[in-house]
C-alpha positions in Angstrom: 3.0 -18.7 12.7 6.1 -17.7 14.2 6.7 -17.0 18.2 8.8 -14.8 19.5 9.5 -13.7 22.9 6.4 -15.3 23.7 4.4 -13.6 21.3 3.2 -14.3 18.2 3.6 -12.5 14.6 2.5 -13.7 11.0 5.0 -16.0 8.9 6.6 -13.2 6.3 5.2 -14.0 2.6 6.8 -15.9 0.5 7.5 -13.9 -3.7 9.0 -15.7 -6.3 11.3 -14.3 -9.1 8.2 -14.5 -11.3 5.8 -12.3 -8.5 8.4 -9.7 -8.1 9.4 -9.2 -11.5 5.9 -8.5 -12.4 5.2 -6.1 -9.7 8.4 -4.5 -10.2 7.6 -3.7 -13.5 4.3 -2.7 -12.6 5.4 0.2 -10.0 8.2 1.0 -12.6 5.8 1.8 -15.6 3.5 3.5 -13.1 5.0 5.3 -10.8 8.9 5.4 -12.4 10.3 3.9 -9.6 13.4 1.5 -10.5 13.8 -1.2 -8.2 16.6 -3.5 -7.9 16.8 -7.3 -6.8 18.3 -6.0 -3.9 15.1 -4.2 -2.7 12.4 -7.6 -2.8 12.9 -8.0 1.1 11.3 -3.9 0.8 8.4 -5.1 -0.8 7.5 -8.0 0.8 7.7 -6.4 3.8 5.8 -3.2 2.4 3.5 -4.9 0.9 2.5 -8.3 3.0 0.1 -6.0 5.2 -2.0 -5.5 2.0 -2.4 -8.7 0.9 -3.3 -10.2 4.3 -5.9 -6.9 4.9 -7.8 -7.9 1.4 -7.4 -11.9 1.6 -4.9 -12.3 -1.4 -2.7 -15.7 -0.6 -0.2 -15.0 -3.2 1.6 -11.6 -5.1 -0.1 -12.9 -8.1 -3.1 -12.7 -6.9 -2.4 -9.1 -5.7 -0.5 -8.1 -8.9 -3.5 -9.3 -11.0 -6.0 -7.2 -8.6 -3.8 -4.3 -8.9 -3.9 -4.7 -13.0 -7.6 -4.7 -13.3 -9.0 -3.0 -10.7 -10.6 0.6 -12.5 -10.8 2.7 -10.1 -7.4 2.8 -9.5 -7.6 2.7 -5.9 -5.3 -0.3 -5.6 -2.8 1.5 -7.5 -3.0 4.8 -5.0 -2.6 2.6 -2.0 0.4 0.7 -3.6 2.3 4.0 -4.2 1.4 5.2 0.3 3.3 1.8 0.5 6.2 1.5 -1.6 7.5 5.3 -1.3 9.1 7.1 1.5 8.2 10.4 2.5 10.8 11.4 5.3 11.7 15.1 5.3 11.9 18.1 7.2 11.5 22.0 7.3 14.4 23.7 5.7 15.7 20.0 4.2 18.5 21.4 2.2 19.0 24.7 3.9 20.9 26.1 1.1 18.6 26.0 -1.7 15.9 28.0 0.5 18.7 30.5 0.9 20.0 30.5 -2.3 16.2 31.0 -3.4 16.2 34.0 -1.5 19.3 35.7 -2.1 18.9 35.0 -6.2 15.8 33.2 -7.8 13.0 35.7 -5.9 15.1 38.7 -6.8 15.0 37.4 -10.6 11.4 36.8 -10.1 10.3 40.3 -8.6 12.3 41.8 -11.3 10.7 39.9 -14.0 7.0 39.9 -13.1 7.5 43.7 -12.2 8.3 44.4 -15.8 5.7 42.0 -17.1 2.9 44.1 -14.9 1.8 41.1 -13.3 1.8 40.0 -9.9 1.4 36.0 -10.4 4.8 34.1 -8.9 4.6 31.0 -9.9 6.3 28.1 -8.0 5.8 24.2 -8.0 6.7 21.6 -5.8 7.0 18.4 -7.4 7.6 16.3 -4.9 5.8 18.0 -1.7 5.7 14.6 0.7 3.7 15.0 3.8 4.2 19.4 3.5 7.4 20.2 5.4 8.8 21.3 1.8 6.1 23.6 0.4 5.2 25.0 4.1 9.1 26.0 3.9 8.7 27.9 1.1 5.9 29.5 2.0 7.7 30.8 4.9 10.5 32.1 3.3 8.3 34.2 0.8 6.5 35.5 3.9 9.9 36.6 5.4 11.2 37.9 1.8 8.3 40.6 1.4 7.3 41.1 4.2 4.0 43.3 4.4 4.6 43.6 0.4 3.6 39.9 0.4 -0.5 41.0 0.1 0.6 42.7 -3.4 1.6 39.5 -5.0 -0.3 36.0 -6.0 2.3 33.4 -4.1 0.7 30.6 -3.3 2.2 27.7 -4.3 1.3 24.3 -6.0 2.3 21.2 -3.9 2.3 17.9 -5.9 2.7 14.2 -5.1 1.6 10.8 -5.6 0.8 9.3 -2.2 -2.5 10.3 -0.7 -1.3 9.1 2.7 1.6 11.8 2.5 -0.9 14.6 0.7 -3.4 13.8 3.7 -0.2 14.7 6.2 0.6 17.8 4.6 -3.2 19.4 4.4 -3.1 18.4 8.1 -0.2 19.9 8.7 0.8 19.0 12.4 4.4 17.8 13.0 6.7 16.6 15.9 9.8 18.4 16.9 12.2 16.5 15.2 10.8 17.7 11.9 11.7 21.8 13.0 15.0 20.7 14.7 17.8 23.4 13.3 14.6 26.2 12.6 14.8 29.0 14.8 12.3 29.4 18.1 11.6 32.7 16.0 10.3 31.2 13.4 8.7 28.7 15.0 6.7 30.8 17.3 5.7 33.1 14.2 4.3 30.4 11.7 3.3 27.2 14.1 1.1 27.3 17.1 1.6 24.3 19.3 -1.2 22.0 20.0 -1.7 18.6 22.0 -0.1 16.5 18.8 2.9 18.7 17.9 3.3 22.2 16.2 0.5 23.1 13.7 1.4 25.3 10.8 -0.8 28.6 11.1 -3.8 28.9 8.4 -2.0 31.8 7.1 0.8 29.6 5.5 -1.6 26.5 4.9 -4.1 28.3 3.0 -1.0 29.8 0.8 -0.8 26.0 -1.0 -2.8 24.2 -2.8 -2.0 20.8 -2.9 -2.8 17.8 -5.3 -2.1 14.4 -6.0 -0.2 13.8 -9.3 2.0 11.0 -10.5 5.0 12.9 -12.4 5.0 9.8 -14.7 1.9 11.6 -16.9 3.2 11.8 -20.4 2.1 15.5 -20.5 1.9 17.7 -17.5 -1.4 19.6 -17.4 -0.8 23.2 -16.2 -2.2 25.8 -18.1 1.0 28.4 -17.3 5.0 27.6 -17.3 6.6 27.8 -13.8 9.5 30.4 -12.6 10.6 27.6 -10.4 10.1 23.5 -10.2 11.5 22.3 -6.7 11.6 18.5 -7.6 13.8 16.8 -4.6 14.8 13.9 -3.5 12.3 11.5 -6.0 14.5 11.1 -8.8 16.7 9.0 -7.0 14.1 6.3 -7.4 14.3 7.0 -11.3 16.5 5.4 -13.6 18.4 7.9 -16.1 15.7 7.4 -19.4 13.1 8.1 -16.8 14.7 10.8 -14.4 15.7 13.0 -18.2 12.0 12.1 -19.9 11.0 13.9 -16.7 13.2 16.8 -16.6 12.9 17.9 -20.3 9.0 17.9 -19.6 9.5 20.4 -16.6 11.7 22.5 -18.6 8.8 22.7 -21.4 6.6 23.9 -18.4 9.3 26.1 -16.9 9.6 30.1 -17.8 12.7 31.1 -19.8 15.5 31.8 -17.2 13.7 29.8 -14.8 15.0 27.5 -12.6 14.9 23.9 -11.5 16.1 22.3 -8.0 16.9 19.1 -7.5 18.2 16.9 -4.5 21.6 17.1 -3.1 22.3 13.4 -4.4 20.8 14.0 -7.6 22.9 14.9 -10.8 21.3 15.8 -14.4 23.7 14.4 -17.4 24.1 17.6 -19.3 24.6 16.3 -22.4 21.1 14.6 -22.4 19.2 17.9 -20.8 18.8 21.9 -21.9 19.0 22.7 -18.7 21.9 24.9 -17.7 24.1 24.2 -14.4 24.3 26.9 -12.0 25.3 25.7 -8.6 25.2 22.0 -7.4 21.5 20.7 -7.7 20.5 24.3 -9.0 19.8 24.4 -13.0 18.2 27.1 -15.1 16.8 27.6 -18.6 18.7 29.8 -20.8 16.7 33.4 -21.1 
């Protein structure tokens, strides 16, 4: 044990080359998160808690749990750990009005001449809500009291359950709504002894599920007029990040779009995807 400042703390694991390698190619082949040598301090430190909680003395003894454990629940509570879900409403403000101003008008338009009502809209990467919620918002604001004649709920993916468990909640500290106006606020939150609460009218507008976007196949019965995927592919190497993309744009309406993360570039030469405005893309009508 360690003391500091007259307390005392646990001695930080010890993870050789060996250990790290193997769980680095574990979370890679799982989850498609590439991580370099520079990121080991990140999982010891992650990752220690776990161990010491379940009485594992070494990362091979963890990594070998992790491998053979069925159920999988090893494997979920390895991905709360090793991911960050840090975000905020409006994230991006640009897409949400670019969304507005363009990809709902395309949407209307289409879906009015197909007869149907069903928008459809997916949110890859949903963290702990603030992104979907968002969304949700703006559709509210677009139509208005037209919004009862359409099906716009969204679907809110991702593959931590701590983060999914934050987002069905829905209750959030002021620093995540910093920059939205008191307007809005006041219309879609109600404030309660935790934080501000998003209103059941927006929460029970998505439906949200665990999915790790590493699925060889993605099992939705209908394409999508728009894939909001942001901010996780930074984690991805290229094979992994295009493998990815080319999947959505099989699930993805033609002329429909894809939106990425500010710090995220597609190679264009290895995507059908068409570029439209930075971290915007579309698939040719």
């Amino acid at each position: 044990m360690i003391k500091i400042d007259n307390s005392i703390v646990p001695d930080v694991m010890q993870i050789s080359e060996a250990e790290f390698h193997s769980i680095r190619e574990l979370i890679y082949n799982r989850f498609g998160i590439a991580l370099t040598d520079q990121k080991k301090g990140l999982v010891v430190g992650r990752l220690q808690k776990i161990l010491r909680q379940h009485g594992f003395n070494t990362f091979k003894e963890y990594h070998n749990h992790l491998v053979s454990d069925k159920t999988e629940i090893a494997l979920t509570e390895l991905a709360n750990q090793i991911t960050t879900n840090h975000t905020f409403f409006f994230r991006e403000a640009e897409h949400f009005a670019f969304f507005q101003s363009d990809i709902l008008p395309w949407m209307v338009n289409e879906h009015r001449a197909k007869k149907n009502n069903d928008l459809r809209i997916w949110c890859a990467a949903a963290s702990s809500g603030e992104e979907p919620y968002t969304l949700i918002i703006t559709l509210l604001e677009y139509f208005g009291v037209d919004y009862k004649n359409w099906d716009c709920g969204l679907l809110a993916t991702d593959i931590s359950e701590k983060a999914l468990v934050a987002a069905k909640r829905g209750v959030y500290d002021q620093t995540r709504l910093q920059g939205v106006s008191g307007a809005i606020v006041n219309k879609y939150f109600k404030k309660n002894a935790d934080g501000f609460e998003v209103i059941d009218k927006v929460k029970k507008e998505v439906t949200i599920r665990r999915f790790n976007l590493m699925s060889e196949r993605l099992p939705f019965r209908k394409p999508f007029d728009c894939i909001w995927c942001r901010n996780v592919m930074i984690y991805f190497d290229a094979p992994t990040k295009h493998a990815l993309v080319n999947r959505m744009y099989k699930q993805t309406v033609n002329g429909g779009y894809l939106l990425i993360g500010h710090s995220e570039t597609l190679a264009r030469d290895q995507t059908q995807w068409k570029y439209i405005k930075p971290a915007v893309y579309r698939k040719e009508e």
